[in-house]
Structure formats: C-alpha cells, structure tokens
BARO-630702 format. One line per 4 residues: number of its first residue (from 1); their letters; for each residue x, z, y of N, C-alpha, C, O. Coordinates in Angstrom, 1 decimal, padded with zeros to 4 digits, always signed. Each point is the difference from the previous one (the first is absolute). Layout:
N
NUM) a) X Z Y X Z Y X Z Y X Z Y ~ ... $
//
This chain:
74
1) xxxx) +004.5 -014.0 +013.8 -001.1 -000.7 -000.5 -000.9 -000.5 +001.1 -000.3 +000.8 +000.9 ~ -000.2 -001.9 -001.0 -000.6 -000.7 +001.0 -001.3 +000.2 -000.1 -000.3 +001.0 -000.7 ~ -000.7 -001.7 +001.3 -001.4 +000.0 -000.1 -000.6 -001.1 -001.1 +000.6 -001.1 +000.0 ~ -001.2 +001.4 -000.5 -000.8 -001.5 -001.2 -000.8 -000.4 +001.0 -000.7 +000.9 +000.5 $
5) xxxx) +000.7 -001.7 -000.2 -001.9 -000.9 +000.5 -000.6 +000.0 -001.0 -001.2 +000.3 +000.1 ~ +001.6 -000.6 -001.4 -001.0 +000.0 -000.7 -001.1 +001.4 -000.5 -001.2 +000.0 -000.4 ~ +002.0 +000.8 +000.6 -001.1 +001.4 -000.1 -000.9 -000.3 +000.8 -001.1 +000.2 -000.5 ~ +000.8 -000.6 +002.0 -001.4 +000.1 +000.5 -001.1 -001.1 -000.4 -001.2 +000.0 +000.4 $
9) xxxx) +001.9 -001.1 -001.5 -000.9 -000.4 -000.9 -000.7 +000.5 -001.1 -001.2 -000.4 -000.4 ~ +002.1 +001.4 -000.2 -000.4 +000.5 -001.2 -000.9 +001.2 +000.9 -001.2 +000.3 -000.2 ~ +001.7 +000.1 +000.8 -001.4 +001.6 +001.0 -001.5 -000.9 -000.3 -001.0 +000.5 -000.6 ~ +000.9 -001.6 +001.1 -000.9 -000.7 -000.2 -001.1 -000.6 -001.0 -001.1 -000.3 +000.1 $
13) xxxx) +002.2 +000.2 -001.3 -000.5 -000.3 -001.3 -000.1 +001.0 -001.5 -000.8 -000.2 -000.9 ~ +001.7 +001.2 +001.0 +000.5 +000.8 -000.8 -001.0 +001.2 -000.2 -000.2 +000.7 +001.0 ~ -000.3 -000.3 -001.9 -001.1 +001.0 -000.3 +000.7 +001.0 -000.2 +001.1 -000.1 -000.4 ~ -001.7 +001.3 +000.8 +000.9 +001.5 -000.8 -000.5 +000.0 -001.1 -001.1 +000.0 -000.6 $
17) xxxx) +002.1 +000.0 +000.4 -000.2 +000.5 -002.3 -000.6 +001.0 -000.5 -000.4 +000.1 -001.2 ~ +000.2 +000.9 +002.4 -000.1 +001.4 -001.1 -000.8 +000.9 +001.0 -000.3 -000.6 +001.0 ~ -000.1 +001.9 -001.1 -001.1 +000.8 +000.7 -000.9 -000.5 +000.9 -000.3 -001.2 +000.1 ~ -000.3 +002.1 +000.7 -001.1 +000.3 +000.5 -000.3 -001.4 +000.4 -001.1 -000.4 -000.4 $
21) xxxx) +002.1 -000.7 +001.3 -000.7 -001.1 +000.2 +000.8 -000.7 -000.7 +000.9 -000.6 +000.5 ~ -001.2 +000.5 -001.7 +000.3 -001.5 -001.3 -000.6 -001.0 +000.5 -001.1 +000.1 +000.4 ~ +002.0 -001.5 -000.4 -000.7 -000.8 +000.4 -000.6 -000.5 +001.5 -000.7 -000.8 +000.5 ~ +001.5 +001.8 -000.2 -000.2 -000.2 +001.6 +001.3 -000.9 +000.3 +001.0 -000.1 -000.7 $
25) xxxx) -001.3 -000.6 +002.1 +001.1 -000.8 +000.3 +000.8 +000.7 +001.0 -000.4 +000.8 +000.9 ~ +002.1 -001.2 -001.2 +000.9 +001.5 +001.2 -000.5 -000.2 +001.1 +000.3 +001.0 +000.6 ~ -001.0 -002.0 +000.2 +000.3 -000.2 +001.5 -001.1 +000.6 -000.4 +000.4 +001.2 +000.3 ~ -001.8 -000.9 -000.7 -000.9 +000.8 +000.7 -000.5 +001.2 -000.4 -001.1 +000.5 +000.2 $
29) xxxx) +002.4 +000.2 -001.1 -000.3 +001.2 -000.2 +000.1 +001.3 +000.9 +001.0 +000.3 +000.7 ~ -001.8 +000.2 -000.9 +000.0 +001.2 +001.8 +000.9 +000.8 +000.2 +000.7 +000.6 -000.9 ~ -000.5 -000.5 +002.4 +001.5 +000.7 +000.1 +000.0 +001.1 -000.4 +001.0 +000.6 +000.2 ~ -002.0 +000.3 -000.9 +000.5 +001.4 -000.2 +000.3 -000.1 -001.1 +000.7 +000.9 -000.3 $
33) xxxx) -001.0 -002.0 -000.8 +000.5 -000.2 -001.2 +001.5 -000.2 +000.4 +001.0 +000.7 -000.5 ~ -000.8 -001.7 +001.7 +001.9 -000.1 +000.1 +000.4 +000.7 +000.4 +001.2 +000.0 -000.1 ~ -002.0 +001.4 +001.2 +000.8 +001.3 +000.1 +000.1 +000.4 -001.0 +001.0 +000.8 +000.1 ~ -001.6 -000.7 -001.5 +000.4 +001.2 -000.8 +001.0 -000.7 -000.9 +000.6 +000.5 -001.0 $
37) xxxx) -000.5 -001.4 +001.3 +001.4 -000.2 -001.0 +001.0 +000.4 +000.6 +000.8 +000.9 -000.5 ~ -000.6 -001.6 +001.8 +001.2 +000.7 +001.4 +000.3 +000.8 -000.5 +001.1 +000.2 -000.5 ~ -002.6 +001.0 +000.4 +001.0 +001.6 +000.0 -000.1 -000.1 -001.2 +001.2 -000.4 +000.1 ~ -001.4 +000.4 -001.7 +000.5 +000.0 -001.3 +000.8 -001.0 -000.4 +000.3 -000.1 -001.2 $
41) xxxx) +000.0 -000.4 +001.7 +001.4 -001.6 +000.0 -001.1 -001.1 -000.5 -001.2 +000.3 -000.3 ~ +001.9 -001.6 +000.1 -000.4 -001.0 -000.5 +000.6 +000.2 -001.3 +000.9 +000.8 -000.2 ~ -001.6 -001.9 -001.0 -000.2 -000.2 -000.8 +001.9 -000.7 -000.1 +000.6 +000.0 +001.1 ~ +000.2 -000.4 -002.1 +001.0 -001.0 -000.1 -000.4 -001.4 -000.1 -000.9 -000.6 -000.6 $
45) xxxx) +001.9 +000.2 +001.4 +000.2 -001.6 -000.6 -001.0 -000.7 +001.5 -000.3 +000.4 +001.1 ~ +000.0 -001.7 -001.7 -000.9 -000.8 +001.1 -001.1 +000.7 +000.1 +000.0 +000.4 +001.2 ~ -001.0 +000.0 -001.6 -001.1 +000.6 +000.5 +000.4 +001.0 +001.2 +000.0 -000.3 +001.2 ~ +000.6 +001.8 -001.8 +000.4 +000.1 +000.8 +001.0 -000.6 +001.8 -000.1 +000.7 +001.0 $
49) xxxx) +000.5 -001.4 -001.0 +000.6 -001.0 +000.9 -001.0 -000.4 +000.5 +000.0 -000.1 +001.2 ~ -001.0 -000.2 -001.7 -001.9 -000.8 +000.6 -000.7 +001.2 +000.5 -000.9 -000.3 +000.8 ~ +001.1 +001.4 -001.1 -000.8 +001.1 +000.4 +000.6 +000.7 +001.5 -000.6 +000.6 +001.0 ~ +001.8 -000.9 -001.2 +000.6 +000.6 +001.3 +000.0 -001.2 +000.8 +000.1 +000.2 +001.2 $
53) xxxx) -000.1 -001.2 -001.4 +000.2 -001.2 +001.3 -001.5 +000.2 +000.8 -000.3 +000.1 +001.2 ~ -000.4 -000.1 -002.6 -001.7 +000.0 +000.9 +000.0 +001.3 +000.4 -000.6 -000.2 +001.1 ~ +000.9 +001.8 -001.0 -000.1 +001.0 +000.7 +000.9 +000.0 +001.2 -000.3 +000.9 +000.8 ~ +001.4 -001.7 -000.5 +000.3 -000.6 +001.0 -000.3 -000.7 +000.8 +000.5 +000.2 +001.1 $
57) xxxx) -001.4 -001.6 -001.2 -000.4 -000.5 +000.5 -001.4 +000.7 +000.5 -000.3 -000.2 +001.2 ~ -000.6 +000.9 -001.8 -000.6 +000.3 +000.3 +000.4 +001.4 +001.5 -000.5 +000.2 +001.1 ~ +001.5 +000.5 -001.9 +000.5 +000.8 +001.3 +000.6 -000.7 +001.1 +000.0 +000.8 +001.0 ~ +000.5 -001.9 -000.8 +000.2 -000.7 +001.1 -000.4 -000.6 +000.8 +000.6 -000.4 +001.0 $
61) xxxx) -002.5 +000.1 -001.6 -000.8 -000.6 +000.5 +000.2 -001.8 -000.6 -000.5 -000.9 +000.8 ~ +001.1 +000.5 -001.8 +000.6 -001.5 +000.2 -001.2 -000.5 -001.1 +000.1 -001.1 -000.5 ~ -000.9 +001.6 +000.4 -001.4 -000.7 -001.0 +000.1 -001.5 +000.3 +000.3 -000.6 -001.0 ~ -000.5 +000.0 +001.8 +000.0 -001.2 +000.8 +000.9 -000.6 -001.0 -000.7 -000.7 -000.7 $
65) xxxx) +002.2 +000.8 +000.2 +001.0 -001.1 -000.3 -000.7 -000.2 -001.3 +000.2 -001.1 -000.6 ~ -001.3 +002.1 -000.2 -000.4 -000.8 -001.3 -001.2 -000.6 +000.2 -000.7 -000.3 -001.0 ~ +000.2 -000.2 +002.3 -001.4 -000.8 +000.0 -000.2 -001.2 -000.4 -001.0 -000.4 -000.7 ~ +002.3 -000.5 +001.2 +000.4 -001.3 -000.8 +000.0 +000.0 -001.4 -000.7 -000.9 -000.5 $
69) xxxx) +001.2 +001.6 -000.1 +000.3 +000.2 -001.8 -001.2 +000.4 -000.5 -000.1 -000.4 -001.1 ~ -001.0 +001.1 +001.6 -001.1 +000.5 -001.1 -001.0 -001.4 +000.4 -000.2 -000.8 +001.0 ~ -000.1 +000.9 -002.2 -000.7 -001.4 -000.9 +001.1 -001.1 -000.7 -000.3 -001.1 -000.6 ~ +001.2 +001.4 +000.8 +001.4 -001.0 -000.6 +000.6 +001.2 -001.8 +001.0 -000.2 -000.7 $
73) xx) -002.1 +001.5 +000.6 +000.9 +000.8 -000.7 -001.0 -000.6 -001.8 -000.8 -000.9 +000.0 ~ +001.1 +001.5 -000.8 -000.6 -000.5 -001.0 -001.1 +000.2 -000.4 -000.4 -000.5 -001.0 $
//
C-alpha cells in the first residue's frame, strides 16, 4: 500500500470527532495527544491513518510539507 497525498490534505482540514480536543484540527493537535495514542494504538479506519501520519510527521520533523495546504482545508 502506497502513500495517499491526499491525507496531508485532510490533516489540514479534518476535525477530531471525539475527546479532550473535539473540534480541534489533526494538524494542530499537540503531540502528546499523538503520543498517547502511539502508545494505546490509533483509533480504526481513516482517522486513525490521520493520527499516525501527523505523529509522524511531526516525529520527523516534516511540519513544513503541510504549510502550503493550511488555509486550502475547510
């Protein structure tokens, strides 16, 4: 399975559905929120898939590739 490009659009536009930050957008929810999923897994399905790309990116340092895309999200 390959990479989507389009997940680093949706990181950008896509709200978390559910706990402590509802309504928050994935790209700027704080990384200890995306460590604690790491260590209790992700959620299924695409969210999940959005929660680990952004706790990757953010562990890789690659913040930069979503600068273009935020203000393009909904």
């Amino acid at each position: 399975m390959g990479f989507d490009p389009t997940l680093l659009l949706e990181l950008v536009k896509m709200k978390m559905p559910f706990g402590k930050y509802k309504g928050t957008i994935i790209c700027y929810l704080p990384v200890s929120y995306l460590e604690w999923f790491q260590r209790k897994g992700y959620p299924a399905g695409k969210l999940g898939a959005l929660l680990q790309t952004m706790y990757e990116i953010r562990l890789n340092g690659l913040e930069y590739l979503l600068e273009p895309l935020r203000g393009k999200g909904g």
